[in-house]
mmJSON file of the N, C-alpha and C atoms, coordinates in Angstrom:
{"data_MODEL":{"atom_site":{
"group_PDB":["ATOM","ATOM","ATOM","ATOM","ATOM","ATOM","ATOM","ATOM","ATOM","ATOM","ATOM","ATOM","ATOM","ATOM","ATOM","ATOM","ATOM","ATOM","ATOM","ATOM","ATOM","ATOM","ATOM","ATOM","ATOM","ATOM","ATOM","ATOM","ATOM","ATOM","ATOM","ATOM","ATOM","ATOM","ATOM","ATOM","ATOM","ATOM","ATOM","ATOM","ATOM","ATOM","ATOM","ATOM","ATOM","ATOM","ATOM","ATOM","ATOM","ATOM","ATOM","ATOM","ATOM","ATOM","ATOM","ATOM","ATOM","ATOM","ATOM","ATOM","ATOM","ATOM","ATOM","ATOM","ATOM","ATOM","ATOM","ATOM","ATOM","ATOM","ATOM","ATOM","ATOM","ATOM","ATOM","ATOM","ATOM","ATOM","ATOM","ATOM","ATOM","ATOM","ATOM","ATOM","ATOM","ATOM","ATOM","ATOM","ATOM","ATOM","ATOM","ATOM","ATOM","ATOM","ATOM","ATOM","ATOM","ATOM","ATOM","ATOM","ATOM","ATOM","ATOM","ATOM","ATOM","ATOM","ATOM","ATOM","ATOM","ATOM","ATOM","ATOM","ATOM","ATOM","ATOM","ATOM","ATOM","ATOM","ATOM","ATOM","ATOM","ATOM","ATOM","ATOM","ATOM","ATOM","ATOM","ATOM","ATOM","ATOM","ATOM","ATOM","ATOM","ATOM","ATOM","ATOM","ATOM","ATOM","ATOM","ATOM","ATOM","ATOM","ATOM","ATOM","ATOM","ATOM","ATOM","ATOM","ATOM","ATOM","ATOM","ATOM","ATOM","ATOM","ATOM","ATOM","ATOM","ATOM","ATOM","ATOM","ATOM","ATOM","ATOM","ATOM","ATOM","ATOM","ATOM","ATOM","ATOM","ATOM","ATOM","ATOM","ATOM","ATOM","ATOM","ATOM","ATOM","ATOM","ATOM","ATOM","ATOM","ATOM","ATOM","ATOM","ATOM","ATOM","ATOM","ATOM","ATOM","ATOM","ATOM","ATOM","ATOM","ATOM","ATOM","ATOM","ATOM","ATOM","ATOM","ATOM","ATOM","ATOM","ATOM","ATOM","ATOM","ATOM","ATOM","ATOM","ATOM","ATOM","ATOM","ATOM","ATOM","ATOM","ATOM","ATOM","ATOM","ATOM","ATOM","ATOM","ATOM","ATOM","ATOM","ATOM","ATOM","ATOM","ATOM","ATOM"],
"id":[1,2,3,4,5,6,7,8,9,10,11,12,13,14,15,16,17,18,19,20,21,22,23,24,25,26,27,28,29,30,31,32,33,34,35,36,37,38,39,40,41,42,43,44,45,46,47,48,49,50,51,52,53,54,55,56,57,58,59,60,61,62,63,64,65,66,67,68,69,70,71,72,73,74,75,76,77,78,79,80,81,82,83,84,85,86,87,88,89,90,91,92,93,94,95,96,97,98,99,100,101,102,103,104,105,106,107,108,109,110,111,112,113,114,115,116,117,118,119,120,121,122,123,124,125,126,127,128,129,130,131,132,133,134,135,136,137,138,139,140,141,142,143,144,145,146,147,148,149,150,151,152,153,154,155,156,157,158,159,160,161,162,163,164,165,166,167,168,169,170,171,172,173,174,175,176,177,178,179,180,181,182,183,184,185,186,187,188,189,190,191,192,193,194,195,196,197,198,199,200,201,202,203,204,205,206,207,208,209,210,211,212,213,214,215,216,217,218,219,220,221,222,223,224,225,226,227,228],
"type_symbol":["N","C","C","N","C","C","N","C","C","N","C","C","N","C","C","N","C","C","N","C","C","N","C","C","N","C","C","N","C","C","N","C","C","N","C","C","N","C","C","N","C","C","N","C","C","N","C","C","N","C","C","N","C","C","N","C","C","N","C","C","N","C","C","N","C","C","N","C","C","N","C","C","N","C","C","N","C","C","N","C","C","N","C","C","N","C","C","N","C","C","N","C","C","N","C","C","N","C","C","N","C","C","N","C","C","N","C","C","N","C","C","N","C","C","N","C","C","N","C","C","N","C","C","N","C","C","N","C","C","N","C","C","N","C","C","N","C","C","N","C","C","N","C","C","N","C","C","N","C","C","N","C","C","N","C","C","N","C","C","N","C","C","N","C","C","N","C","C","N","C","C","N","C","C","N","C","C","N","C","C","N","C","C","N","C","C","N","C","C","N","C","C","N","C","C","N","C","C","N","C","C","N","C","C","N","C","C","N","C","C","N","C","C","N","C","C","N","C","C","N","C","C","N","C","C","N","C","C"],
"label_atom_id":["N","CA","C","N","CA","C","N","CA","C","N","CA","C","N","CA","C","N","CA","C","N","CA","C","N","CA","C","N","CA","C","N","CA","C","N","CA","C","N","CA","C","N","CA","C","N","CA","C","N","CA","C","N","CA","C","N","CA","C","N","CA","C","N","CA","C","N","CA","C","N","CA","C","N","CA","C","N","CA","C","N","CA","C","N","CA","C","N","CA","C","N","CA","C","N","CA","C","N","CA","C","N","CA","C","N","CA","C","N","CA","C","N","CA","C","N","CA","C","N","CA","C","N","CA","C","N","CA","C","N","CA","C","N","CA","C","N","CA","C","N","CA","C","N","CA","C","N","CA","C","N","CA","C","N","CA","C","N","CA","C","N","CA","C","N","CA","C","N","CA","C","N","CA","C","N","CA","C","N","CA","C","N","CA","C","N","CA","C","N","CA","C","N","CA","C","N","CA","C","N","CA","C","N","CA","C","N","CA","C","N","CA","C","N","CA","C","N","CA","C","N","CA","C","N","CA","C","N","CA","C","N","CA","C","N","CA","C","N","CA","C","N","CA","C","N","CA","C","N","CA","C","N","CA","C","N","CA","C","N","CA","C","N","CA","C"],
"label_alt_id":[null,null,null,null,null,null,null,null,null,null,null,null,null,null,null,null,null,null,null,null,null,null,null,null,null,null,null,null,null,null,null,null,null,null,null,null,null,null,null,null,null,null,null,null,null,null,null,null,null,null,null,null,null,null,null,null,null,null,null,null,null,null,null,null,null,null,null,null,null,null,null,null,null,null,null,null,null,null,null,null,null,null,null,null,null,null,null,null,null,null,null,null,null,null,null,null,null,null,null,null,null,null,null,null,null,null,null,null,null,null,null,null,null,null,null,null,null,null,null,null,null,null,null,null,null,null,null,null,null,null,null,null,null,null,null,null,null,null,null,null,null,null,null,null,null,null,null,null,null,null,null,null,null,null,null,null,null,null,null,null,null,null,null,null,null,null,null,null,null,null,null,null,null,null,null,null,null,null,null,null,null,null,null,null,null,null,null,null,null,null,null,null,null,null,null,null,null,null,null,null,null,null,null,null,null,null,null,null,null,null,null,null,null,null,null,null,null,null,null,null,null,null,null,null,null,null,null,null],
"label_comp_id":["UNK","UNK","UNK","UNK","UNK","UNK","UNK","UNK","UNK","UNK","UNK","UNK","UNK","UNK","UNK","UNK","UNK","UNK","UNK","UNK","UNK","UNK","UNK","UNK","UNK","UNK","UNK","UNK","UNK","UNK","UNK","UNK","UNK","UNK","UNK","UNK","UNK","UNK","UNK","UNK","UNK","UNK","UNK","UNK","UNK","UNK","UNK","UNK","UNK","UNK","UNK","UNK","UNK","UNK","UNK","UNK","UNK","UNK","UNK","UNK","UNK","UNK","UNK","UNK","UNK","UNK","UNK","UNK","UNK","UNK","UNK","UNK","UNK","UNK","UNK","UNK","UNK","UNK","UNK","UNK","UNK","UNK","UNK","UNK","UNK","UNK","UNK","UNK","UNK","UNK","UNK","UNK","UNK","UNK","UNK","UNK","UNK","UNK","UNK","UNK","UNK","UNK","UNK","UNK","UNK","UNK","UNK","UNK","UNK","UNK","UNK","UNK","UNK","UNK","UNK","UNK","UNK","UNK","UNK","UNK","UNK","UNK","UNK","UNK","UNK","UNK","UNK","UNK","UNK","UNK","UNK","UNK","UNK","UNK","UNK","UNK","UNK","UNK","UNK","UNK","UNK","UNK","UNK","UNK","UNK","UNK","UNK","UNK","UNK","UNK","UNK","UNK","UNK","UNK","UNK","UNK","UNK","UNK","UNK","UNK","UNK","UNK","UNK","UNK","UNK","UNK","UNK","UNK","UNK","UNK","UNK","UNK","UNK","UNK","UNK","UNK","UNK","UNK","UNK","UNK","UNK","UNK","UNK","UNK","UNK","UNK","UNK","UNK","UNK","UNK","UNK","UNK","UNK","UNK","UNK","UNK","UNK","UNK","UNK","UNK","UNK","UNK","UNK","UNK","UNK","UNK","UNK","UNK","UNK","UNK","UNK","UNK","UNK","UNK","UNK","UNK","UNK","UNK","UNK","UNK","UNK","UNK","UNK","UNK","UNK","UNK","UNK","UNK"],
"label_asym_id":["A","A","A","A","A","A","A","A","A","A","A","A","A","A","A","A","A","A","A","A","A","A","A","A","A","A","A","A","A","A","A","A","A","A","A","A","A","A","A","A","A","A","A","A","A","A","A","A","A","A","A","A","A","A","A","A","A","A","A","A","A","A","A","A","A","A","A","A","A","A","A","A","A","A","A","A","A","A","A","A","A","A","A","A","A","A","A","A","A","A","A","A","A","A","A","A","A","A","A","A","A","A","A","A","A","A","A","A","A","A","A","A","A","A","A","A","A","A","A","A","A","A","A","A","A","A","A","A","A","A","A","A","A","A","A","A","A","A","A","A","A","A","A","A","A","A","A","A","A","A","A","A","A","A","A","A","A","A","A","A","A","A","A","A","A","A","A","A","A","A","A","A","A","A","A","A","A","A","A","A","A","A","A","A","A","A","A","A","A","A","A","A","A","A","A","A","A","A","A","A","A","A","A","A","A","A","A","A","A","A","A","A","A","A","A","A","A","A","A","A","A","A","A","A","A","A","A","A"],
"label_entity_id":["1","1","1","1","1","1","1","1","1","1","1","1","1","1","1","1","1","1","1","1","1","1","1","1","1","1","1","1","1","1","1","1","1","1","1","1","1","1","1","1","1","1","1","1","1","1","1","1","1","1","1","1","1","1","1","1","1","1","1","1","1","1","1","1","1","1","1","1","1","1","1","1","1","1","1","1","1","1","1","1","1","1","1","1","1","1","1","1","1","1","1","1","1","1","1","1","1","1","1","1","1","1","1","1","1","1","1","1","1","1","1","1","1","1","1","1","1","1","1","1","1","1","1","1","1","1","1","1","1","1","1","1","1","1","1","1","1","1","1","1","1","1","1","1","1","1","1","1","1","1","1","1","1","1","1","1","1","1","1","1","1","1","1","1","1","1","1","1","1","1","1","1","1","1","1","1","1","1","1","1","1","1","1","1","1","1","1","1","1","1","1","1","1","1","1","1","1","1","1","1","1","1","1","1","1","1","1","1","1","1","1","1","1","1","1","1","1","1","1","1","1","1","1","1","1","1","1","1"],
"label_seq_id":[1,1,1,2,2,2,3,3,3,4,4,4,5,5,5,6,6,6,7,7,7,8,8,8,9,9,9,10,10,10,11,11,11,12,12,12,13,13,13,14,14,14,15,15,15,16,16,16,17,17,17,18,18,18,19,19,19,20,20,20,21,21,21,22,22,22,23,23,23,24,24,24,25,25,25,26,26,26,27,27,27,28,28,28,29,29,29,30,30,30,31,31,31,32,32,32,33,33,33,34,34,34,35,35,35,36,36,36,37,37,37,38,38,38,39,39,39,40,40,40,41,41,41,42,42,42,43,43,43,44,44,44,45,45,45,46,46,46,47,47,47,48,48,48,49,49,49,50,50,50,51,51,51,52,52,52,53,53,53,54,54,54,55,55,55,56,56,56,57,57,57,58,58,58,59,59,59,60,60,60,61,61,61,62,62,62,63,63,63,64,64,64,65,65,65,66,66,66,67,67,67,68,68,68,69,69,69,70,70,70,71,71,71,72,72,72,73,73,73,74,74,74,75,75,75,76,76,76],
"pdbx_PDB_ins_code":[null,null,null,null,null,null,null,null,null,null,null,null,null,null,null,null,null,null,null,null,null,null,null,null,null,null,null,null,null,null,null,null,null,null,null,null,null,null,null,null,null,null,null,null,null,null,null,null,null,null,null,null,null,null,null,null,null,null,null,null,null,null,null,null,null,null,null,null,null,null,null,null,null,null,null,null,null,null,null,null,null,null,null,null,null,null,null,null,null,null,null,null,null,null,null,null,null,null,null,null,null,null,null,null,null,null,null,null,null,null,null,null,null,null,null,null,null,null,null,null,null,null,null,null,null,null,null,null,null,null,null,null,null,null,null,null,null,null,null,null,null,null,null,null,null,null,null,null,null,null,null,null,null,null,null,null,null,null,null,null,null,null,null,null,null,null,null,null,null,null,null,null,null,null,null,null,null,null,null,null,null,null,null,null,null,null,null,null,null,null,null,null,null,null,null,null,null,null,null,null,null,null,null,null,null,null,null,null,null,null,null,null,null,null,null,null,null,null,null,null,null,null,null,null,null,null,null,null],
"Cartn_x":[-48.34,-46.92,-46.398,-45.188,-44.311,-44.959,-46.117,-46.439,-47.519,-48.106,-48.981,-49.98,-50.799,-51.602,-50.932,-51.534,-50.542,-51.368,-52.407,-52.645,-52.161,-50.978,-50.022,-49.059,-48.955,-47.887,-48.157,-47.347,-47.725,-46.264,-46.168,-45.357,-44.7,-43.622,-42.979,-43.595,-43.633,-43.983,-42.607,-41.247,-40.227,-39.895,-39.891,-39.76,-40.511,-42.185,-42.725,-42.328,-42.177,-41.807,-40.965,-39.926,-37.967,-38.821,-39.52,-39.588,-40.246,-41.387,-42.263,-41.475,-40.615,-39.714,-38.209,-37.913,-37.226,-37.4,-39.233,-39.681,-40.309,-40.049,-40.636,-39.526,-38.476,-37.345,-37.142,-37.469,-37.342,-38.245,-39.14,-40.411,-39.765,-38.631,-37.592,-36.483,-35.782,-34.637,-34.302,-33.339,-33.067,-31.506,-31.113,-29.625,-29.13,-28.369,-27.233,-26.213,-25.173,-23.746,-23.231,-23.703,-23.446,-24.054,-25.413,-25.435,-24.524,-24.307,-23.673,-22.412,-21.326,-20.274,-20.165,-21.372,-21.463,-21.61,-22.533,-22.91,-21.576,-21.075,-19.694,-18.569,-18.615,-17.491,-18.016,-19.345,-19.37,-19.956,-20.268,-20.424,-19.31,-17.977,-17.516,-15.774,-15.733,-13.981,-14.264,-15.01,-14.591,-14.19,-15.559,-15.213,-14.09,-14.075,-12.186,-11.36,-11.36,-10.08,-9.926,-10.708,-10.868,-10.156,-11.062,-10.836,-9.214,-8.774,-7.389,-5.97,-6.689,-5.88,-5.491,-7.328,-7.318,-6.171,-6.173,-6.147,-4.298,-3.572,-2.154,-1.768,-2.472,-1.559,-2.449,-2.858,-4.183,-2.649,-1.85,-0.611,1.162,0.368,1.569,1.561,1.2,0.846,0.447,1.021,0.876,0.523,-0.513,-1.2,-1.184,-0.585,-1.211,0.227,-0.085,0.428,2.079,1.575,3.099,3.195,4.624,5.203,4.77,5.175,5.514,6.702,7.534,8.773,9.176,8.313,8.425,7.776,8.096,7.254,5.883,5.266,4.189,3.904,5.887,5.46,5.787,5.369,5.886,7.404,7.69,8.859,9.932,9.719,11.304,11.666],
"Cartn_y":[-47.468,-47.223,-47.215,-47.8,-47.935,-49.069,-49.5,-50.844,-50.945,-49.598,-49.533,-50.314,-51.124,-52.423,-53.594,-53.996,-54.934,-56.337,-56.654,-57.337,-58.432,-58.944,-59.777,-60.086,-59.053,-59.228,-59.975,-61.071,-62.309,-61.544,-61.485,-61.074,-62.696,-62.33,-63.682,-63.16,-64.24,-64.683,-64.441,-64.988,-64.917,-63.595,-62.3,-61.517,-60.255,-60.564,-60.355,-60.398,-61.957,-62.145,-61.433,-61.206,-60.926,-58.995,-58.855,-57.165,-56.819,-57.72,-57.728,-57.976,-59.053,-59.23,-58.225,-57.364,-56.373,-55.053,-54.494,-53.783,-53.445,-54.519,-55.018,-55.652,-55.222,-55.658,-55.541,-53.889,-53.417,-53.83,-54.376,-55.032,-56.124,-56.923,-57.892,-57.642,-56.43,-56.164,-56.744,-57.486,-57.926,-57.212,-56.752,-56.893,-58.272,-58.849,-59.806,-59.894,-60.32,-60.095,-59.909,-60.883,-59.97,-58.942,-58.08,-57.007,-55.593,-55.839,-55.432,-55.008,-55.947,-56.343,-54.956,-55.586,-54.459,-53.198,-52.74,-51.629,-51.067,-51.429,-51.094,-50.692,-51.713,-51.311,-50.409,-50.101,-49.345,-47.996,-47.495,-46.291,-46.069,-46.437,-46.252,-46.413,-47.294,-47.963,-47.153,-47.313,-47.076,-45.221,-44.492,-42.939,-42.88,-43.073,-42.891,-43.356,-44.146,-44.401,-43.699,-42.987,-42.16,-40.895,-40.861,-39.228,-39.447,-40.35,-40.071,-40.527,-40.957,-40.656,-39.833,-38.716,-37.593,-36.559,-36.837,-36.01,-35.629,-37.48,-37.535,-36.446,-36.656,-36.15,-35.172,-34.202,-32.848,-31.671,-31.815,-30.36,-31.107,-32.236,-32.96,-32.442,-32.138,-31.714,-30.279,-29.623,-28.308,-28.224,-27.911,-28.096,-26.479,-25.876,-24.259,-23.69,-23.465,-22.619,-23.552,-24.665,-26.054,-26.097,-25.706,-25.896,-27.62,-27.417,-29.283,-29.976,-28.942,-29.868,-29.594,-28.755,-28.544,-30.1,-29.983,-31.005,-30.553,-31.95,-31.173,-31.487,-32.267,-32.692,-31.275,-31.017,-29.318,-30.329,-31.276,-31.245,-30.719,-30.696,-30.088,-28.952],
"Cartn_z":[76.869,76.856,78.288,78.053,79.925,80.685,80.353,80.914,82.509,82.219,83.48,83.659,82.901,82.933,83.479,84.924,85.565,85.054,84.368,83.728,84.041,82.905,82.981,83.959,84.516,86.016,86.849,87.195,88.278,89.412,90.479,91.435,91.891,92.681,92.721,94.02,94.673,96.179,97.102,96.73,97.446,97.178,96.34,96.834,97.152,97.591,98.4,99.634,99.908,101.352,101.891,100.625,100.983,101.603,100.447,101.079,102.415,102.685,103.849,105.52,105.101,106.168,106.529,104.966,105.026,105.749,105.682,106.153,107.194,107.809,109.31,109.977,109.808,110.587,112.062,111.668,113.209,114.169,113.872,114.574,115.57,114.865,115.002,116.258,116.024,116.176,117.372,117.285,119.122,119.483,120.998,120.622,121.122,120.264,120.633,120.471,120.664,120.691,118.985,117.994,116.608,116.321,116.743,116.922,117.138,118.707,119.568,119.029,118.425,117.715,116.586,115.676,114.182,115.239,115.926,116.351,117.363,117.597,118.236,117.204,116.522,115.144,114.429,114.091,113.262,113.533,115.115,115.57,116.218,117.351,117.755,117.071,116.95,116.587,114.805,114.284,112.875,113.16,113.388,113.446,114.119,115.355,116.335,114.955,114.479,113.344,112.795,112.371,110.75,111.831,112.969,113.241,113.703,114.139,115.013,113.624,112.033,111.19,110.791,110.595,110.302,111.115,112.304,113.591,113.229,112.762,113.092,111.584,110.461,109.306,108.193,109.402,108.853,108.534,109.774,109.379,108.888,108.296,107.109,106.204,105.402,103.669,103.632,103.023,102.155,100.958,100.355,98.894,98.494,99.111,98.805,97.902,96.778,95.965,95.496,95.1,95.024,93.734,93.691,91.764,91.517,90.548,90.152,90.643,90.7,91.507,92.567,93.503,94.912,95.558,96.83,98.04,98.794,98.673,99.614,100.913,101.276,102.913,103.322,104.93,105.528,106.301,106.323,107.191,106.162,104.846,104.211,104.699],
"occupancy":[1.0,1.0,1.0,1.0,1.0,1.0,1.0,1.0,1.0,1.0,1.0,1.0,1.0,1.0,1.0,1.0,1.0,1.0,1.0,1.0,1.0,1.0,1.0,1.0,1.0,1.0,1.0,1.0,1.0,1.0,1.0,1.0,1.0,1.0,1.0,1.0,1.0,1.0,1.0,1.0,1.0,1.0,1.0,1.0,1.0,1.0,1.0,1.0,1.0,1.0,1.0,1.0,1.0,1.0,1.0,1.0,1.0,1.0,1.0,1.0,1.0,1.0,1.0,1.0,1.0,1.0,1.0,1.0,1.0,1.0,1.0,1.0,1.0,1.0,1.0,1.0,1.0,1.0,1.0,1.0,1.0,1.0,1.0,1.0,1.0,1.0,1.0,1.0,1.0,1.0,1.0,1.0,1.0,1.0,1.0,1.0,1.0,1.0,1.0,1.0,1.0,1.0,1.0,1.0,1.0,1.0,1.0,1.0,1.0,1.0,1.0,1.0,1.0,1.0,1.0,1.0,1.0,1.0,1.0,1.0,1.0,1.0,1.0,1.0,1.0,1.0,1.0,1.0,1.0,1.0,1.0,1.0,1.0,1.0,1.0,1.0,1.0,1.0,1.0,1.0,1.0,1.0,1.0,1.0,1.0,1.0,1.0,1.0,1.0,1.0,1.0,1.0,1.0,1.0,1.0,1.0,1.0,1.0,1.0,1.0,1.0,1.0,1.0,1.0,1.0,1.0,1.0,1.0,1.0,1.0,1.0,1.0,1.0,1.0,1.0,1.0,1.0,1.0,1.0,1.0,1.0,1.0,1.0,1.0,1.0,1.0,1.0,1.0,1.0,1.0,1.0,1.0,1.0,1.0,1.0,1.0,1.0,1.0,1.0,1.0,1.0,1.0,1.0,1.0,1.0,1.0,1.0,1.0,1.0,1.0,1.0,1.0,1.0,1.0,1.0,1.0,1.0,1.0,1.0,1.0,1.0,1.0,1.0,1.0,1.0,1.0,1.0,1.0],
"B_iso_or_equiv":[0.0,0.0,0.0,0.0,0.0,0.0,0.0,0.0,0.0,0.0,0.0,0.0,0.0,0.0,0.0,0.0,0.0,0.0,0.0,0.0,0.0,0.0,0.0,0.0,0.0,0.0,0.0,0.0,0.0,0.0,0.0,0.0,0.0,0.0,0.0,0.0,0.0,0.0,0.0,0.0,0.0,0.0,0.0,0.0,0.0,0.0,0.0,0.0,0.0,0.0,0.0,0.0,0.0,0.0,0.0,0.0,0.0,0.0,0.0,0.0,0.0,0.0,0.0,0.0,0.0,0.0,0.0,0.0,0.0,0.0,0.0,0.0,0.0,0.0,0.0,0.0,0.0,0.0,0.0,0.0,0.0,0.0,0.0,0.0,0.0,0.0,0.0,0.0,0.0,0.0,0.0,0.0,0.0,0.0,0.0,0.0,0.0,0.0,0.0,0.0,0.0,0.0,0.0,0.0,0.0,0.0,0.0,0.0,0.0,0.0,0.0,0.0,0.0,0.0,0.0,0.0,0.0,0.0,0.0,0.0,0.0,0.0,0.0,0.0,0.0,0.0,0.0,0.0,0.0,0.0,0.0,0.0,0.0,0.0,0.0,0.0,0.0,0.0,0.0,0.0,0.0,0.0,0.0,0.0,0.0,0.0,0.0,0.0,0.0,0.0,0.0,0.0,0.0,0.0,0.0,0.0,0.0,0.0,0.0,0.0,0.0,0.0,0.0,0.0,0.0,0.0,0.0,0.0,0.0,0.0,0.0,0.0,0.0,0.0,0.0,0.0,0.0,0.0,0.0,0.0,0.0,0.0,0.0,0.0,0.0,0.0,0.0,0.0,0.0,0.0,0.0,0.0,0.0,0.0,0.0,0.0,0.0,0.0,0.0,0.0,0.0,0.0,0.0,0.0,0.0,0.0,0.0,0.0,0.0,0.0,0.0,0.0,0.0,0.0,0.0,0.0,0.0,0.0,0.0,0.0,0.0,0.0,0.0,0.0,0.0,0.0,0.0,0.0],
"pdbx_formal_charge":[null,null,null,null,null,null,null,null,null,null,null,null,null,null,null,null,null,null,null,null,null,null,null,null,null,null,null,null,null,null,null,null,null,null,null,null,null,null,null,null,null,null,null,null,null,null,null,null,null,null,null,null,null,null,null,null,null,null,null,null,null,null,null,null,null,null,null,null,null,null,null,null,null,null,null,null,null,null,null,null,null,null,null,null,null,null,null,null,null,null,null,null,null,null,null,null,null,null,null,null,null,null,null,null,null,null,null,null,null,null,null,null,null,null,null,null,null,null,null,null,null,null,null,null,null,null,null,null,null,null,null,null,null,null,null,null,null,null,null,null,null,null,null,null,null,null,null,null,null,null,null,null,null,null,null,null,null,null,null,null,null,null,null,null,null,null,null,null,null,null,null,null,null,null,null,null,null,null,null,null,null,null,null,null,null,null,null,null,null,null,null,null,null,null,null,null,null,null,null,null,null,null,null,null,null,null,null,null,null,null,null,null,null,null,null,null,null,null,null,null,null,null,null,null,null,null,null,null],
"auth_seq_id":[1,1,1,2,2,2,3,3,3,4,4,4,5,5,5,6,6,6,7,7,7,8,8,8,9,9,9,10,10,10,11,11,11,12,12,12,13,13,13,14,14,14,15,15,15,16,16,16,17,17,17,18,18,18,19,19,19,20,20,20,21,21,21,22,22,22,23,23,23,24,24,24,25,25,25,26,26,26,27,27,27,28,28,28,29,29,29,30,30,30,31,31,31,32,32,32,33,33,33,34,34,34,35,35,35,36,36,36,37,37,37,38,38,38,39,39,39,40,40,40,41,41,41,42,42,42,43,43,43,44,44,44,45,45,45,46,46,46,47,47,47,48,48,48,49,49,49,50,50,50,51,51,51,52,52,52,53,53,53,54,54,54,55,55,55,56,56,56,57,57,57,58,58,58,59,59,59,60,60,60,61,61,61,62,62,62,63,63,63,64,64,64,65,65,65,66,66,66,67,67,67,68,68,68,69,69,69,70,70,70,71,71,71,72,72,72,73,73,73,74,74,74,75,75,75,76,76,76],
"auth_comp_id":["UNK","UNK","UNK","UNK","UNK","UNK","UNK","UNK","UNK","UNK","UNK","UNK","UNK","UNK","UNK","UNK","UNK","UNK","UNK","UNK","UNK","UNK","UNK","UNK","UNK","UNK","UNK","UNK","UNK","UNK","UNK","UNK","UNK","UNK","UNK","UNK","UNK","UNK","UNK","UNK","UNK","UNK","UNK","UNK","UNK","UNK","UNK","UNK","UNK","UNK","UNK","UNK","UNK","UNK","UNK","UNK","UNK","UNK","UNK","UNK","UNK","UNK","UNK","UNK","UNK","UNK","UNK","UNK","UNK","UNK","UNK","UNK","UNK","UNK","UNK","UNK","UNK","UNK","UNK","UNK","UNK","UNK","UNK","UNK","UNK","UNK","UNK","UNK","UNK","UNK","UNK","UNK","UNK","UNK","UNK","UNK","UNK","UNK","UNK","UNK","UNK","UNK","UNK","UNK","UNK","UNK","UNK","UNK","UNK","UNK","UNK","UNK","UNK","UNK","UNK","UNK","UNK","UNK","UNK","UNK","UNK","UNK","UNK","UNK","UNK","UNK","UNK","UNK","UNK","UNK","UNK","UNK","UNK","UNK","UNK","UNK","UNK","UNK","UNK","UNK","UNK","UNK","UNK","UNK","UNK","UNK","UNK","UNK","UNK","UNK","UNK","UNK","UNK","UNK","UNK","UNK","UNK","UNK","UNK","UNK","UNK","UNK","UNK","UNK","UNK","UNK","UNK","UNK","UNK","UNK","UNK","UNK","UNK","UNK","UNK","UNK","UNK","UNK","UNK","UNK","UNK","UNK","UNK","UNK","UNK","UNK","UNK","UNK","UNK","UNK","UNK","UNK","UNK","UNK","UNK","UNK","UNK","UNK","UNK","UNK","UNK","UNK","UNK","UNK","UNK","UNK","UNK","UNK","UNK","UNK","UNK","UNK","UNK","UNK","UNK","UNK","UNK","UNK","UNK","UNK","UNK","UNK","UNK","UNK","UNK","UNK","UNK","UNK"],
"auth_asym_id":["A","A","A","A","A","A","A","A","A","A","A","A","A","A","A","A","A","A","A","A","A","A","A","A","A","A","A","A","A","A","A","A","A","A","A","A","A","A","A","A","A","A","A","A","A","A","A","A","A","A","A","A","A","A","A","A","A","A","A","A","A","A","A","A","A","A","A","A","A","A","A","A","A","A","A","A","A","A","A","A","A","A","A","A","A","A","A","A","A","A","A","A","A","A","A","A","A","A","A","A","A","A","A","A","A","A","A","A","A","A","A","A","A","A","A","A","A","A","A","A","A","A","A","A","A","A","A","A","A","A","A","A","A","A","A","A","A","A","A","A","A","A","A","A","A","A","A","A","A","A","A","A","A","A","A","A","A","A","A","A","A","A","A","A","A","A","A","A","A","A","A","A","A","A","A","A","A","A","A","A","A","A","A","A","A","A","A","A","A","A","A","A","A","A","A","A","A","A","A","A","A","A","A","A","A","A","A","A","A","A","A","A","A","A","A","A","A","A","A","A","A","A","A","A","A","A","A","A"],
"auth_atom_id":["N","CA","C","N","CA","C","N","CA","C","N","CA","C","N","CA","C","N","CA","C","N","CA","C","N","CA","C","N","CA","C","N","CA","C","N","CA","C","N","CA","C","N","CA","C","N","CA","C","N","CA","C","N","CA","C","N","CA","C","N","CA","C","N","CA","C","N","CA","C","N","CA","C","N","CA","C","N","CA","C","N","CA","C","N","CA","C","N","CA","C","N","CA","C","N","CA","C","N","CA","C","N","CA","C","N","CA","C","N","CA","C","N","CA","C","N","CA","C","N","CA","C","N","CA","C","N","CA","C","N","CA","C","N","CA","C","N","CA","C","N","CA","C","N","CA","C","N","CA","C","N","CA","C","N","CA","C","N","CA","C","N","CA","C","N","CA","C","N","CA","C","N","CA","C","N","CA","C","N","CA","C","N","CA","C","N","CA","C","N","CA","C","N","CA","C","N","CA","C","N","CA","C","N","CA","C","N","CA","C","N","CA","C","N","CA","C","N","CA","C","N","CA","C","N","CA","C","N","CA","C","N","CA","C","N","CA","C","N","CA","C","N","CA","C","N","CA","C","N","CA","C","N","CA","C","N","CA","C","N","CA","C","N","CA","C"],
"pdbx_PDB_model_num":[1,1,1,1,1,1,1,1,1,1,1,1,1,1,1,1,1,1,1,1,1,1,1,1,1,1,1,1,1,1,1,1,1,1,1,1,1,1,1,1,1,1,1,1,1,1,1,1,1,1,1,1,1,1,1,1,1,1,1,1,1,1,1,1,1,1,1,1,1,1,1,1,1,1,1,1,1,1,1,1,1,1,1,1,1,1,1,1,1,1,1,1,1,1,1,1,1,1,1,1,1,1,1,1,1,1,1,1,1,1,1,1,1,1,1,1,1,1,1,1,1,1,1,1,1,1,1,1,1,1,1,1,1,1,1,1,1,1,1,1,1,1,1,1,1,1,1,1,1,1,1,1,1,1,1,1,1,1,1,1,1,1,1,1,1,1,1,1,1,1,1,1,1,1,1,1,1,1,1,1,1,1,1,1,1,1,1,1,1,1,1,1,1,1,1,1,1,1,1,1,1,1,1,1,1,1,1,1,1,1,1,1,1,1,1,1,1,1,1,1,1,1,1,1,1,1,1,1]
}}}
């Protein structure tokens, strides 16, 4: 039951390879400018975005104790 006799199991070769070369990447890793690129966008420029959206509209909104037909911007 569940199929633990690999018996019959033939493995594909391509994704052997696909995992072997997946798991040994870092063995690989070079930096080059598309590297560089992702690793810039996505440690530096993405968090600053998030944080300086966060940053502009954290004391916009009031959620604390709001009827249904009150507002929940604070400039009213």
């Amino acid at each position: 039951m569940g199929g633990h006799a690999h018996g019959s199991f033939k493995p594909d070769p391509a994704v052997e390879n696909f995992n072997t070369w997946r798991e040994q990447h870092y063995l690989r890793f070079r930096w080059t400018r598309p590297n560089v690129k992702v690793a810039i966008l996505g440690f530096i420029v993405a968090p600053v975005t998030l944080y300086a959206i966060t940053h502009a509209t954290t004391d916009r909104w009031a959620w604390n104790g709001k009827l249904k037909d009150s507002t929940l911007s604070k400039s009213n």
